[in-house]
N, C-alpha and C positions, 0 to 999 in steps of 0.2 A: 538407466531406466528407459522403459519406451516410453513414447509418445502417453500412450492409453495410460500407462503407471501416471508419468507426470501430472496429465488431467485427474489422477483420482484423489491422487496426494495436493492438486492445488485445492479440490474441493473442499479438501476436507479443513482446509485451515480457511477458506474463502467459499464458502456456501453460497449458491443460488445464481452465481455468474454466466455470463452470456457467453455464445461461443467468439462470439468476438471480443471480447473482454481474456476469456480465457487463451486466445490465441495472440495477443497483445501482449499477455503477461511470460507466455512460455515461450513463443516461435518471434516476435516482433511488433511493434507497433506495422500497421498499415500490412501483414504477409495476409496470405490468400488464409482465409477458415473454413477450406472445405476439407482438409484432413479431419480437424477438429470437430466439423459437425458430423462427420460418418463415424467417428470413434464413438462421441457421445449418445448418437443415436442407435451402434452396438449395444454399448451399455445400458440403455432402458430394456434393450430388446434381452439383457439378461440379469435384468432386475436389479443392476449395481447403482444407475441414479435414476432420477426422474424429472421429467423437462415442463416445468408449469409458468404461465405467465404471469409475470412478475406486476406489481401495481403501477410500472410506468410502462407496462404492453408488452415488454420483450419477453421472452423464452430465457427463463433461468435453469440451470441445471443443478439438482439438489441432489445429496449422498443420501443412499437408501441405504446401505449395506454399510458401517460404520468396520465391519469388522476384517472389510477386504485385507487380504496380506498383500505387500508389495515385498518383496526379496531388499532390504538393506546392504549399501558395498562393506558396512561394518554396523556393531551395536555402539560404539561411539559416538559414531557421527549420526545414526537416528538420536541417541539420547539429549543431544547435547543439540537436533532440531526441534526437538518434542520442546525442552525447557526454553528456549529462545524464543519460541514460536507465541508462547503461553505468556512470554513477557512483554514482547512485542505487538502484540494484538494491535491494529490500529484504533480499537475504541480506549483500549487501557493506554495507550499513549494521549490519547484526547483527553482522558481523564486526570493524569497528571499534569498536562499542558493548563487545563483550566485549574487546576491547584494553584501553579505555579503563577498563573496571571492573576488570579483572585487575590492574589496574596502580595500583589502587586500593586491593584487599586483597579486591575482591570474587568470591566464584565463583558461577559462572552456570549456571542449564540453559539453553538455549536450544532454542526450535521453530523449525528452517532451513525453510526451502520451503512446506511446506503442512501441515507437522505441526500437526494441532490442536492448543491450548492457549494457553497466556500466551506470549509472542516472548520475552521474556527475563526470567525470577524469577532475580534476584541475592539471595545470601545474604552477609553479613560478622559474626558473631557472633553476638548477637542483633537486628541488623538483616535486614529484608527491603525489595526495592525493585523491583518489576516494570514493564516497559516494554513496550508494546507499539507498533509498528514498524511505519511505511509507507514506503513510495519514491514514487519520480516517475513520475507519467502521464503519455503522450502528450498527451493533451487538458486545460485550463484545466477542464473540467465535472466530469472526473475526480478532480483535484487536490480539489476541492469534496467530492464524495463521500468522495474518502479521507479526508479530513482529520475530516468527519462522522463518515464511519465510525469512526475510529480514538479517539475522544473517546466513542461510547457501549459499544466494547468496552471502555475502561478502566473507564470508570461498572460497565460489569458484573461486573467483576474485583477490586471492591472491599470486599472480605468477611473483610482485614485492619485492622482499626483503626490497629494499628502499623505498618503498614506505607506506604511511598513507593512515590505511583503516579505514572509520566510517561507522557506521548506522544513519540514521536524522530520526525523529519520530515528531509528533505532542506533542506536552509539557502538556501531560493528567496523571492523576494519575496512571491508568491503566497500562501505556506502563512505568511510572518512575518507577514503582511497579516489571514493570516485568524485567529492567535493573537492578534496587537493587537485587533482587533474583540470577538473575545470578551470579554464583559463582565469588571470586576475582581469585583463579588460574585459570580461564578460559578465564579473562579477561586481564590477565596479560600474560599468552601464547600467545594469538593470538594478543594482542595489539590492539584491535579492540577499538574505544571510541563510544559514544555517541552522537549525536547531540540533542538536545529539541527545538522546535520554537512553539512559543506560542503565542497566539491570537495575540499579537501587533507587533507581526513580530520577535519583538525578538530572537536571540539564543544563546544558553548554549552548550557547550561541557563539557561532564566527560569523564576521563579515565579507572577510579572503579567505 
């Protein structure tokens, strides 16, 4: 796919994002966004999204056109992103995550959607355990990104000593691929574990 395909297929599973948010998630954390904002700002100029400010200031890009075609390399491999995508949502993993903790003895705040803040500070007495929470991308480059990203927002969230910090991922080969890679003294430093939740709701924590 091009460039312009990419941005329209991330839209459409991630609404309202920035163009640097969106160029984070497709091209790299820190690459230049000025491809991405002459693409997007194409795209208003032909009624495919629209660029409105968002309630913390920024310029979000919204899909106007739900019905654009992008050319698929096959109907498998859209069918089998369609269904993953739909499972994986990052709020539908938040929502099993808080099952899973509730039922635990834990209570949660949680930030749904685009609420700034930590995805989910769990409290259980004088325990604390916050997670923070991705889903499934469209694209493999994405998956990569996310998974980056999700590992230096925890790093930054880390300003409890006592406290248990995880990553929650969708339970894909890709994302277990890229937890096994990471090194064990790095995971053993920062103490940071795992989460996996997988189609049937399921979840797994590792520590290594």
């Amino acid at each position: 796919m091009t460039l312009k395909d990419k941005i329209i297929s991330y839209l459409k599973d991630k609404d309202g994002l920035t163009d640097r948010e969106i160029t984070n998630a497709i091209l790299g954390v820190n690459e230049p966004q000025q491809a991405v904002n002459q693409i997007c700002r194409a795209l208003v100029s032909k009624g495919i999204i629209r660029r409105v400010n968002r309630r913390d200031g920024l310029i979000g890009n919204y899909i106007v056109v739900q019905g654009v075609h992008i050319q698929p390399p096959s109907f498998v491999q859209v069918k089998h992103t369609t269904e993953a995508s739909a499972v994986f949502k990052e709020d539908h993993l938040k929502q099993i995550l808080k099952d899973y903790l509730h039922a635990d003895g834990w209570k949660t705040q949680i930030a749904w959607g685009r609420t700034p803040g930590i995805d989910i500070n769990a409290i259980r007495g004088t325990e604390r355990w916050t997670l923070e929470v991705k889903g499934l991308g469209s694209l493999s480059a994405m998956n990569v990104n996310y998974f980056l990203g999700v590992l230096a927002e925890t790093h930054q969230r880390r300003d409890d000593p006592n406290a248990k910090y995880s990553i929650a991922l969708p339970d894909v080969k890709q994302f277990r691929n890229l937890w096994n890679r990471l090194p064990l003294l790095a995971k053993k430093r920062t103490g940071i574990t795992a989460i996996f939740i997988d189609g049937q709701g399921k979840v797994h924590e590792f520590e290594t």
